[in-house]
MARLODREN-6813 format. One record per residue (C-alpha): residue number from 1; x, y, z. Coordinates in Angstrom, 1 decimal, m for minus. Example, Ala and Ser with C-alpha at 12.3 -4.5 7.8 and 13.67 -1.06 7.14 Angstrom:
2
1_12.3_m4.5_7.8
2_13.7_m1.1_7.1
//
This chain:
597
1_0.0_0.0_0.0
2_1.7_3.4_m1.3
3_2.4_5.8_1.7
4_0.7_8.4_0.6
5_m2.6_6.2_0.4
6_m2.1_5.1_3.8
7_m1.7_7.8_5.2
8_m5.1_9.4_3.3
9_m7.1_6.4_4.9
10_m5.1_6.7_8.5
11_m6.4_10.7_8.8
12_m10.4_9.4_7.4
13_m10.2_6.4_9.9
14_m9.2_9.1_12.8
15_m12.5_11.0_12.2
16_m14.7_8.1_14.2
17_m16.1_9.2_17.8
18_m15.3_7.1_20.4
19_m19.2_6.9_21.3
20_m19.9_6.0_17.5
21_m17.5_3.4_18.0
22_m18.6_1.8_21.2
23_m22.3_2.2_20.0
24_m21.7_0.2_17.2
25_m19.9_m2.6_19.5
26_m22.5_m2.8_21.6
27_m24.8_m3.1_19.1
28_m23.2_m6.9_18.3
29_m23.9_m7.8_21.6
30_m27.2_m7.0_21.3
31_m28.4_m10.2_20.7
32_m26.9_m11.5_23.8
33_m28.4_m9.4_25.9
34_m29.8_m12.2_28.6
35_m26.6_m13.7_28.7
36_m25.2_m10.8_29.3
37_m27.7_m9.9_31.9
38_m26.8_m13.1_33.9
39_m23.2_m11.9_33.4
40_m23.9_m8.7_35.3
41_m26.0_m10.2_38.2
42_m22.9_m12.8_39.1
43_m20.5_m9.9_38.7
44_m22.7_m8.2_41.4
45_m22.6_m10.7_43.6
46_m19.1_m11.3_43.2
47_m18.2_m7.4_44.2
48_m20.4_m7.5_47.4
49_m18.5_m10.8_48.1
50_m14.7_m9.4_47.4
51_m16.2_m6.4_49.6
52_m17.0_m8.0_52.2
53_m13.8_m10.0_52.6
54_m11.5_m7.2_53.8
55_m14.2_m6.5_57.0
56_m14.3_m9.9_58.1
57_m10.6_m10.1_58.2
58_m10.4_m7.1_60.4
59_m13.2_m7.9_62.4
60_m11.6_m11.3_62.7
61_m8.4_m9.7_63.7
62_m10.3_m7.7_66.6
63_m12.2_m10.4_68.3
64_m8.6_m12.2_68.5
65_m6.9_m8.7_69.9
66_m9.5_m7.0_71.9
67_m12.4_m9.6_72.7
68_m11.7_m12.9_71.8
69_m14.8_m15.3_71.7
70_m14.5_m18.6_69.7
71_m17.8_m18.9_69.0
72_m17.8_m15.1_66.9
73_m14.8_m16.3_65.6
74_m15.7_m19.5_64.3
75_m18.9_m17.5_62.9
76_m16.8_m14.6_61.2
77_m14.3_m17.1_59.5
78_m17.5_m19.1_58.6
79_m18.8_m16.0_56.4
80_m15.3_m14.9_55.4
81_m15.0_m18.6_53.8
82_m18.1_m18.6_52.4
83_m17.4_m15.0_50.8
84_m13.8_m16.5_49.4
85_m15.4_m19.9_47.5
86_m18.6_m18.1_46.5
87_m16.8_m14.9_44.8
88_m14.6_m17.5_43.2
89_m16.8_m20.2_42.1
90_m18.8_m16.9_40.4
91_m16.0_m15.9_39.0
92_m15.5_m19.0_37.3
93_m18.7_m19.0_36.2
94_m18.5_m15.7_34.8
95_m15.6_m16.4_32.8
96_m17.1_m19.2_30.9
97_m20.3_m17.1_30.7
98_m18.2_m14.1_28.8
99_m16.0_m16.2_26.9
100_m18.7_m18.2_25.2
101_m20.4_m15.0_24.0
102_m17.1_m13.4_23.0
103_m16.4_m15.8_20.7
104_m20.0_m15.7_19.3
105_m19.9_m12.3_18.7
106_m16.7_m12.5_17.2
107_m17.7_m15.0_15.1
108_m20.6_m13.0_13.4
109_m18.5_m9.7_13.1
110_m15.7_m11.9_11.2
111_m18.6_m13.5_9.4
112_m20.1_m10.4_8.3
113_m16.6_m8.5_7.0
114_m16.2_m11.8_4.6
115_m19.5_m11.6_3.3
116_m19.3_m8.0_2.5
117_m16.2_m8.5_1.0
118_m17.6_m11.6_m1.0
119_m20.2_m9.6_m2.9
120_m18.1_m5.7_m3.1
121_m17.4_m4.1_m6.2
122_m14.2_m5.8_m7.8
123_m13.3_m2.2_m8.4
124_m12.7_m1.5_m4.5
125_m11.3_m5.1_m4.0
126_m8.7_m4.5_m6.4
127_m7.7_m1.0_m4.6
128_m6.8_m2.6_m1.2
129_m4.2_m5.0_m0.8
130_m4.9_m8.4_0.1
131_m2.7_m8.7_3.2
132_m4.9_m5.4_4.0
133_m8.2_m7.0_3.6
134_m7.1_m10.4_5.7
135_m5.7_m8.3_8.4
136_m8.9_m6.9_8.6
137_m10.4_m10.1_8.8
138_m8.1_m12.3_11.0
139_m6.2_m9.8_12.9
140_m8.6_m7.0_14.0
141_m11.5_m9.0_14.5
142_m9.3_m11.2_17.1
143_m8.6_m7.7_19.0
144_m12.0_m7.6_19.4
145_m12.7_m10.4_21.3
146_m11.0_m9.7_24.9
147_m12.9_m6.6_24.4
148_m16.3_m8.5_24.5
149_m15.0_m11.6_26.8
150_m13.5_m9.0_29.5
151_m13.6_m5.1_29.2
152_m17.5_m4.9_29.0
153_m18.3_m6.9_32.0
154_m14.8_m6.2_33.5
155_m15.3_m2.0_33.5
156_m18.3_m2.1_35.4
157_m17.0_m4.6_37.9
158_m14.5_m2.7_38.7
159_m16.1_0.6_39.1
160_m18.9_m1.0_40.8
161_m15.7_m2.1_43.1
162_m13.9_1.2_43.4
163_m17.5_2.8_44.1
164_m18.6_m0.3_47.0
165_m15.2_0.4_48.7
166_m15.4_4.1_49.2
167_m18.5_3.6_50.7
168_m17.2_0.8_52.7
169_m14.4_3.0_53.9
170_m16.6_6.2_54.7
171_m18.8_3.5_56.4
172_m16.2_2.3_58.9
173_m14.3_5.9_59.0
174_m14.6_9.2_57.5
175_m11.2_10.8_58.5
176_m9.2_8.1_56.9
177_m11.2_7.6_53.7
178_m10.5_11.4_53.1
179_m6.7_11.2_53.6
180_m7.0_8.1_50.7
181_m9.0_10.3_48.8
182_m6.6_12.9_48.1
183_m4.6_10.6_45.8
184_m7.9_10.9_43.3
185_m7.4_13.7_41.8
186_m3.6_12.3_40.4
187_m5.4_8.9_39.4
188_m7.7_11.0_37.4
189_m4.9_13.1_35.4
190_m2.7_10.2_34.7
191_m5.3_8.0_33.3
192_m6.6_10.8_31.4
193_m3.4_11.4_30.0
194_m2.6_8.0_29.4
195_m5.8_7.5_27.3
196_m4.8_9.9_25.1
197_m1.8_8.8_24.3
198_m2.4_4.9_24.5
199_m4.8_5.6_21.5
200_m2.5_7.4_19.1
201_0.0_4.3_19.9
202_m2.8_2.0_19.1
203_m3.8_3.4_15.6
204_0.0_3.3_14.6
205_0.4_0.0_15.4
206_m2.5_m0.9_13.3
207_m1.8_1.0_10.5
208_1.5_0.1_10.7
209_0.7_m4.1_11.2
210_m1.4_m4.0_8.3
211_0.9_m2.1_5.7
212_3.3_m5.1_6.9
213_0.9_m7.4_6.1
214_0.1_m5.7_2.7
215_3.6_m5.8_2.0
216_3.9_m9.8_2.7
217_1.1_m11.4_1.0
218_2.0_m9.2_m2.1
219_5.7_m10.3_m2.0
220_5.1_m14.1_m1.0
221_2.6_m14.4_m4.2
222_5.1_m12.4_m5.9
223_8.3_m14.5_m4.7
224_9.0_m16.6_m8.0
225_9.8_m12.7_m10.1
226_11.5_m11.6_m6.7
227_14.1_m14.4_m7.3
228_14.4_m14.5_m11.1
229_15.7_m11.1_m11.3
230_17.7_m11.2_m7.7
231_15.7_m9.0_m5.7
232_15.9_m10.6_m2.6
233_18.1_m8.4_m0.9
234_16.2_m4.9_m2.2
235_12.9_m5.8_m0.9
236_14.7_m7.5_2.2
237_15.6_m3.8_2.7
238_11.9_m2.7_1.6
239_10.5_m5.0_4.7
240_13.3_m3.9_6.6
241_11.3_m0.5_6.9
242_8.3_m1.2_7.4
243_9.4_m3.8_9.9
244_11.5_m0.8_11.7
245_8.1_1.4_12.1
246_6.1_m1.8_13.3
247_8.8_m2.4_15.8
248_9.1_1.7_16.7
249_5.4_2.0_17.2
250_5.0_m1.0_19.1
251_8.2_0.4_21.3
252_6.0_3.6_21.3
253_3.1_1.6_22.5
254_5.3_m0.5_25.0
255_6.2_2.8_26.8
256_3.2_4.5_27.2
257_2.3_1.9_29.0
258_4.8_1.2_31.1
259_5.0_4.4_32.6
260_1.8_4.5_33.5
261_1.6_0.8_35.4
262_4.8_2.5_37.6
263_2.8_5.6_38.1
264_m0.1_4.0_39.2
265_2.1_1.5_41.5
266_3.6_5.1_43.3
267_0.5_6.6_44.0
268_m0.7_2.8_45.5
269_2.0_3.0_47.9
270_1.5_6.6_48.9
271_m1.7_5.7_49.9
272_m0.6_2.8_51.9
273_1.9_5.3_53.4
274_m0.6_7.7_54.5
275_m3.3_4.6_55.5
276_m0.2_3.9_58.1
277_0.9_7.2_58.9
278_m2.5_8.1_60.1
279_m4.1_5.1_61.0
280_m1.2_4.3_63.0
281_m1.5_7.3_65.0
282_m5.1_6.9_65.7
283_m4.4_2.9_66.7
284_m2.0_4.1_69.2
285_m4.1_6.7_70.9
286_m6.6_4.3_70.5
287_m9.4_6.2_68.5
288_m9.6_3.2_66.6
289_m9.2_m0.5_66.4
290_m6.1_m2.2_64.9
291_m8.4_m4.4_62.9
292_m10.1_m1.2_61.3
293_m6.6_m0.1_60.4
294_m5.8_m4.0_58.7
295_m9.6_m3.5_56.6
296_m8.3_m0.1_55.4
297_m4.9_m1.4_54.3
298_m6.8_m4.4_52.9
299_m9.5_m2.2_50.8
300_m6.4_0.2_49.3
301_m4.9_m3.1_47.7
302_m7.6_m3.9_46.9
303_m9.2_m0.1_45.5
304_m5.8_0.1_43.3
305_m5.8_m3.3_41.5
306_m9.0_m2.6_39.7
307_m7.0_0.8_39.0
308_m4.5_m1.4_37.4
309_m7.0_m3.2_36.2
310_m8.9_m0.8_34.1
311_m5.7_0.8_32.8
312_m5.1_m2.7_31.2
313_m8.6_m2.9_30.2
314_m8.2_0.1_28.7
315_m5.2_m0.6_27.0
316_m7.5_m3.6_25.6
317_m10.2_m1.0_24.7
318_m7.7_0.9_22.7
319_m6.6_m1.6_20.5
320_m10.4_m2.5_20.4
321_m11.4_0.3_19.1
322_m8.1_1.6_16.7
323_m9.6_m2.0_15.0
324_m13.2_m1.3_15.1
325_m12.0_1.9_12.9
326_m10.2_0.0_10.4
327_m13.2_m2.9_10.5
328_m16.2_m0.1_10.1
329_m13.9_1.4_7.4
330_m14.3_m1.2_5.3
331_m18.6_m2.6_6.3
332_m18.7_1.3_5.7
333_m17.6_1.1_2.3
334_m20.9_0.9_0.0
335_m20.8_m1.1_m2.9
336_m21.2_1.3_m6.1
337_m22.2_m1.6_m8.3
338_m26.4_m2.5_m6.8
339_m29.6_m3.8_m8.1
340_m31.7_m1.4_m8.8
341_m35.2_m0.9_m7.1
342_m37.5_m3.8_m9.3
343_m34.5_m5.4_m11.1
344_m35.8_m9.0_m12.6
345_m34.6_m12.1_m11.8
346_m33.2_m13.4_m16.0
347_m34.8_m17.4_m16.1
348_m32.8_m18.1_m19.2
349_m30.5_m16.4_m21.5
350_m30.4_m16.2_m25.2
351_m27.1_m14.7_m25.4
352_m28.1_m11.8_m27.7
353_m25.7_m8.5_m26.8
354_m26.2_m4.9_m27.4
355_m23.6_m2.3_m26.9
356_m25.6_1.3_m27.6
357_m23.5_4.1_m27.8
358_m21.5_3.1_m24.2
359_m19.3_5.7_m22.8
360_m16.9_4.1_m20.2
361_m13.9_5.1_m17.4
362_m12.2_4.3_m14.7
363_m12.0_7.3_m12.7
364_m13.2_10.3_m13.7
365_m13.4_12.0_m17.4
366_m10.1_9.2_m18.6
367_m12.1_7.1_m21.0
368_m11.6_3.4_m21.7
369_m14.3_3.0_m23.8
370_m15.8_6.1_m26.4
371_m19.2_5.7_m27.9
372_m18.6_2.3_m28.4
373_m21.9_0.0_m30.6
374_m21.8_m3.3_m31.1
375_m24.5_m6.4_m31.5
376_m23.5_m9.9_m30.6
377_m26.2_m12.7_m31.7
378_m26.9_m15.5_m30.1
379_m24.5_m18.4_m30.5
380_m22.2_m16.2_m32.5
381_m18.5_m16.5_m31.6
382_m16.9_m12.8_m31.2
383_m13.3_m11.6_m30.7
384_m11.9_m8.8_m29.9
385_m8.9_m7.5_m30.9
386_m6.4_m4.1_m30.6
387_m3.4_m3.1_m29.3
388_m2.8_m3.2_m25.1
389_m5.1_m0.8_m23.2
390_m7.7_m0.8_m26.3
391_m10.4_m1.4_m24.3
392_m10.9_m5.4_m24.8
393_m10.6_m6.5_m21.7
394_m12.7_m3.6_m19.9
395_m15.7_m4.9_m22.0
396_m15.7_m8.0_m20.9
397_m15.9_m6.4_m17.4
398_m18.9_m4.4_m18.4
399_m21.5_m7.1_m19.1
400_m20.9_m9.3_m16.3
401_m21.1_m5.9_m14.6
402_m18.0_m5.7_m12.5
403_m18.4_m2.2_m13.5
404_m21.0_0.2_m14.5
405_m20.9_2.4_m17.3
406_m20.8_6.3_m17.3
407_m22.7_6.4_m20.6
408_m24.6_4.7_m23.1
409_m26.5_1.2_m22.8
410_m25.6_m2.2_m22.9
411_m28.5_m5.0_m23.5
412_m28.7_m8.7_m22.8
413_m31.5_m10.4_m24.9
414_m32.6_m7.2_m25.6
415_m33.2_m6.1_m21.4
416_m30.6_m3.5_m19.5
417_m28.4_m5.2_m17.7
418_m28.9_m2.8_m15.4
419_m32.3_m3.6_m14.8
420_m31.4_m7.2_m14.4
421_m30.3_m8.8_m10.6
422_m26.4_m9.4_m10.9
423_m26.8_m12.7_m9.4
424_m28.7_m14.3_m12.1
425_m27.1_m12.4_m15.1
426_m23.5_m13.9_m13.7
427_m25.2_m17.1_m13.7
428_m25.5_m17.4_m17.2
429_m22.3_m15.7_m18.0
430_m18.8_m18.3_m17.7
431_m15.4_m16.5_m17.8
432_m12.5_m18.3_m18.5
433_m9.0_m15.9_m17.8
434_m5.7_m15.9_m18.5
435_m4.6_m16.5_m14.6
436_m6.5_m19.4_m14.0
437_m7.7_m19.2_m10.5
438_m7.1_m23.4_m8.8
439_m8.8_m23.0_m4.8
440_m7.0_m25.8_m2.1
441_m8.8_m28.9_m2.7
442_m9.4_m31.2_m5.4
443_m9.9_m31.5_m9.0
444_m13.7_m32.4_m8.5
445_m14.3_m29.4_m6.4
446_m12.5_m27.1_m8.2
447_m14.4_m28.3_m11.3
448_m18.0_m28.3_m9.1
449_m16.9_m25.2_m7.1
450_m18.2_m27.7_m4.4
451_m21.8_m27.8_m5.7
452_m23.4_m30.6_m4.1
453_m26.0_m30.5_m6.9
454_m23.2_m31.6_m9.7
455_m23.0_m34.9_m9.9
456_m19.8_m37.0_m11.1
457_m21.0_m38.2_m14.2
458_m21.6_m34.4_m15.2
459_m17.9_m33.5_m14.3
460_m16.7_m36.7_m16.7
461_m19.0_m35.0_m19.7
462_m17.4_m31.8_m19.1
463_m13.8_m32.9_m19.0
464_m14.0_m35.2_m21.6
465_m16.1_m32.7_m24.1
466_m13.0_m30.0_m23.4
467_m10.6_m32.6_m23.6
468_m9.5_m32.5_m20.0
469_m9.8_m36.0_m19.3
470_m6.5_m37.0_m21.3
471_m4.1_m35.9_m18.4
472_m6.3_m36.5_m15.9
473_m7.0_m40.1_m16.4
474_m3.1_m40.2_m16.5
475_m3.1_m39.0_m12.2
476_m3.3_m41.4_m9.3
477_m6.2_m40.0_m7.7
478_m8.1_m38.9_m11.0
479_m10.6_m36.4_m10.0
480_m9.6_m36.9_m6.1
481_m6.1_m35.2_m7.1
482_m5.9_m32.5_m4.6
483_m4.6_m29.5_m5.6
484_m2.2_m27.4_m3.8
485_m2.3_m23.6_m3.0
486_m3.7_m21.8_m6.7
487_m3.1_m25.2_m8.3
488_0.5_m25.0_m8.7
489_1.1_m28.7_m9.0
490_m0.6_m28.5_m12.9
491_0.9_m27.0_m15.9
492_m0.8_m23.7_m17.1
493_m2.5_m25.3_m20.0
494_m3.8_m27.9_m17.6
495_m5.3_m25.6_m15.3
496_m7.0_m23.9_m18.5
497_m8.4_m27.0_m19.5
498_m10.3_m27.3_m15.6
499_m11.7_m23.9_m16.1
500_m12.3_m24.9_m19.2
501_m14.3_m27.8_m17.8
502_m15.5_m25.8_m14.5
503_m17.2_m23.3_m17.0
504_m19.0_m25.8_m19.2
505_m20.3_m28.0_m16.0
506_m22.0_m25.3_m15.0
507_m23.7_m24.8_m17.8
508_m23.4_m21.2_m19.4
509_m24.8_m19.5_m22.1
510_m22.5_m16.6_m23.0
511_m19.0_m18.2_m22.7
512_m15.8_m15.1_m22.0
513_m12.3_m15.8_m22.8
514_m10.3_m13.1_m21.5
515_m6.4_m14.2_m23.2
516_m7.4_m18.0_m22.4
517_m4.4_m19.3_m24.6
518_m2.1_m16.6_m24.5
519_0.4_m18.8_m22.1
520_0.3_m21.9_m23.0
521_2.9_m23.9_m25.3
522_1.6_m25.0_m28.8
523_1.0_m28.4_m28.3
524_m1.4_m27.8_m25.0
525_m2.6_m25.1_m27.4
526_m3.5_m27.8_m30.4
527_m6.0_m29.5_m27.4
528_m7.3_m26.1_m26.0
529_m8.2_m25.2_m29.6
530_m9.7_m28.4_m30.1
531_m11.8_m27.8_m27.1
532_m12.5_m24.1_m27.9
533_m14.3_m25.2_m31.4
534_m16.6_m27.4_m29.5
535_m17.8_m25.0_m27.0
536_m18.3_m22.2_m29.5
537_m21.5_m24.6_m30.4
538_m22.8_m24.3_m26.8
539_m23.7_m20.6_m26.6
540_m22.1_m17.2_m27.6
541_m18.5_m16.6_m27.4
542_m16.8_m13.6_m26.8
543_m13.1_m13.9_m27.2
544_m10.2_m11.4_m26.1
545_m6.7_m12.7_m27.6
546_m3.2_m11.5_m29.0
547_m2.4_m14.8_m30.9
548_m4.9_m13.6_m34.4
549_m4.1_m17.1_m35.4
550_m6.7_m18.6_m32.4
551_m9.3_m16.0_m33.6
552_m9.4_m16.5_m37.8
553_m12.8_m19.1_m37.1
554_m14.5_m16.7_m35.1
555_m18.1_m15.5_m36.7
556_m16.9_m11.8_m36.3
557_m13.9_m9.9_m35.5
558_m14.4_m6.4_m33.7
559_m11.1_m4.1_m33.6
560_m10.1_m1.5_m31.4
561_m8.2_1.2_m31.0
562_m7.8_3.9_m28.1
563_m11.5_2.8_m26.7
564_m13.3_3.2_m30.2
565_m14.2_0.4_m32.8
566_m12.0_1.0_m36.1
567_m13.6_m2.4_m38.1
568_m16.0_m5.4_m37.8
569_m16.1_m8.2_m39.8
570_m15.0_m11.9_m40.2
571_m11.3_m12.9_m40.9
572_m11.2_m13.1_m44.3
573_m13.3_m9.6_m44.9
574_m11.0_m7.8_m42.9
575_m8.1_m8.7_m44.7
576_m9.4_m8.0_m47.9
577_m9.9_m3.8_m46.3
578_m6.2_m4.1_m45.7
579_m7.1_m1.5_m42.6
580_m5.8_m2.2_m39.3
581_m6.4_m5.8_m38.8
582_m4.5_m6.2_m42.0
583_m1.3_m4.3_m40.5
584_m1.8_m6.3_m36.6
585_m2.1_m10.0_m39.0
586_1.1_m8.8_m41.2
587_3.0_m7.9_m38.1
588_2.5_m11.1_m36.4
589_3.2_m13.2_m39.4
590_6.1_m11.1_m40.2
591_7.3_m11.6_m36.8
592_6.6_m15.8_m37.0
593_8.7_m15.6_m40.2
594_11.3_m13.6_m38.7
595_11.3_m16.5_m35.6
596_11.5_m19.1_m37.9
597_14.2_m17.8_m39.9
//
């Protein structure tokens, strides 16, 4: 991801309120709401119980000192026992409780950022990095989840606790619970301070994790040209810096923090200090009891740890919600590319297509495609041909609508595409491309796109009527070959002929080739032509290739130049103009001679 863009999305993802943020959290627990209910009365009953504790143990230690009776001894200890196992076993209970809906909410925030991502434009999908995207998904999601399995629950506790021991303390004596008060105010400005800071440390570390992140799953795919042309040690140095700034702002991070636990630690023991100063004075000239003086030291341990406490819960909640910013970033991002209000559900296709004057770009006023008019019949074959950035391609794109058009109209059996549902117009439509995509798995479900409704006999058709079957009746495992990671075990003719196959079994009826055969080796390309004149009698065929020799069959040749059509026509007709199909044909012969020779 190029700095400058980074940076760009860092200063619009710094805009989010915290209350927008945390309102939108909560609303994912939502549906938990009982359980998290239940949560809350247990953590109740656990405060009153850790509350309770630090009174029995002084009132404990003042029946021993000043009035010792076994009997309200026995009694005391009985309730101070009680109080330990019943605020643990709660606890417990609690944990469990939290962790199980944690994990459930995580589980449908994940689920929901895939499934957005699943049906987004492809023209937003290819401006974010993929390491980006899965960062977004594996990483950010997981900060979530201590959020939801601790800090919710886990704040209130612990200012339900702070709260229930001042009262405690002014309970049992007001002189001393002042003197521990006047280390507030310093609790107050630390923490405040520390929250800002902790949450600028946050975001940097997340912006700076995910540009890492970016920068690896583009590298790793990219690894074979990395090594060809001895790269190694450039973009070594290249993740060397980004590396540098994940480490610095973690450092960053690592500091903030630490401070702050220290801080927190000095003002605990100035507390204590004071507890003793004063209380000792009072034990000695006996205004109070030595077991009061115990409680108090017991309730300032005890009022600082959830101090400590919610400064790691809040370090927690930072890194929460620096993610939540990067995760509503993206569920925030509208797809551009929507069915419009009564759009019709297409029950069969023809295969007729209509460009109608169709203006087309990119971004902005740059056009790919000027005034462009073309008709397609049904079960013609079509090819399109032109120099690189002609425009070829980008049509391709248009009537599976990938894209939408600025301009123009372009018709399927004689209906706007635009008025038609995506989902059942891309049903009808099979695209075979030059980078053949191969998922983990095997070849049957690569072919079936593990569609239970395909049956095996259906796959054999396929493979056999593209001609697949001739290497894979040659493997061990036939159609249970697995494939490995993007199908890298198979040549790159074989993994043509699969999409070949994965393209018929489905049954289309307007077939893309987008450069199908443009990296392959001739022999491969002998069986892939084979296979391409048979499908061209299952539905219309709209072909995008360099090699004019693959193309001279084709019903009609469309030519292009700089986004406009310069001729249409069949082979031999456009030869005979001697325009610009004439001159691409004579340079590619000239150039085969010139090989041969």
């Amino acid at each position: 991801m190029p700095r400058r863009i980074a940076d760009a999305e860092d200063k619009r993802l710094h805009t989010m309120k915290d209350g927008d943020i945390l309102k939108r959290l909560l609303h994912y627990a939502k549906p938990f709401t009982k359980k998290y209910i239940i949560a809350f009365t247990l953590m109740i009953i656990s405060v009153f119980a850790a509350i309770f504790e630090p009174y029995l143990i002084g009132r404990s230690i003042d029946i021993i000192v000043y009035n010792y009776d076994f009997n309200t001894l026995l009694s005391t200890l009985s309730l101070l026992t009680l109080a330990v196992i019943s605020g643990n076993l709660l606890n417990y209970i609690l944990t469990i409780q939290l962790q199980k809906i944690g994990q459930s909410i995580i589980y449908n925030i994940r689920e929901e950022i895939f499934t957005h991502l699943e049906y987004h434009d492809m023209g937003y999908l290819h401006s974010k990095p993929a390491g980006a995207l899965v960062t977004r998904v594996t990483n950010d999601t997981n900060k979530l989840n201590e959020m939801y399995t601790s800090v919710l629950v886990n704040v209130f506790k612990n200012l339900m606790l702070l709260i229930g021991i001042v009262i405690a303390m002014f309970t049992i004596n007001t002189t001393l619970t002042l003197y521990v008060l006047m280390v507030i105010p310093f609790i107050v400005f630390f923490s405040f301070v520390f929250r800002i800071l902790s949450r600028k440390a946050y975001r940097k570390v997340r912006s700076n994790l995910s540009r890492v992140n970016a920068f690896l799953a583009e590298h790793l795919s990219g690894m074979k040209i990395i090594q060809i042309f001895n790269k190694e040690e450039e973009k070594l140095r290249q993740f060397d810096q980004r590396n540098e700034k994940l480490k610095k702002s973690y450092y960053k991070q690592i500091t903030i923090f630490g401070i702050y636990r220290p801080t927190m630690y000095l003002l605990h023991m100035v507390a204590t200090i004071i507890i003793f100063y004063f209380g000792g004075l009072e034990a000695l000239s006996g205004a109070i009891k030595i077991g009061i003086l115990f409680t108090f030291y017991q309730y300032i341990n005890r009022f600082f740890r959830p101090v400590q406490e919610l400064a790691a819960q809040f370090n927690v909640l930072q890194s929460a919600f620096a993610s939540s910013e990067r995760i509503f970033d993206i569920l925030d991002k509208k797809k551009e590319i929507l069915d419009k209000p009564g759009a019709v559900d297409l029950h069969e296709m023809k295969g007729r297509i209509e460009f109608k004057n169709v203006w087309f770009a990119y971004e902005d006023n740059d056009w790919i495609l000027k005034d462009v008019s073309f008709t397609v019949e049904p079960q013609q074959s079509v090819a399109f041909v032109g120099a690189t950035g002609a425009g070829k391609t980008t049509i391709l794109r248009l009537i599976t609508r990938n894209y939408d058009i600025q301009k123009g109209q372009i018709l399927i059996d004689g209906i706007d595409i635009q008025s038609i549902t995506k989902s059942s117009l891309r049903s009808f439509i099979g695209q075979m491309l030059q980078d053949v995509f191969m998922f983990s798995g095997t070849i049957r479900s690569n072919i079936t796109l593990r569609d239970d409704t395909i049956d095996h006999k259906r796959v054999k058709e396929a493979c056999h009527y593209v001609n697949a079957d001739y290497f894979i009746d040659k493997l061990e495992n036939k159609y249970d070959e697995k494939v490995r990671e993007r199908g890298n075990n198979f040549s790159s003719g074989q993994r043509q002929l699969l999409s070949f196959a994965r393209t018929i079994t489905h049954k289309p009826s307007v077939m893309i080739l987008d450069e199908a055969t443009s990296n392959i080796d001739t022999e491969t390309e002998q069986i892939i032509q084979d296979s391409l004149e048979k499908m061209m009698e299952i539905g219309t065929m709209l072909i995008v290739a360099h090699r004019l020799s693959t193309i001279q069959h084709v019903d009609k040749i469309i030519v292009l130049s700089k986004g406009e059509i310069l001729e249409q026509g069949n082979h031999q007709d456009l030869l005979k103009e001697r325009g610009h199909y004439y001159k691409l044909y004579q340079l590619q012969y000239s150039k085969k001679l010139f090989k041969g020779a």
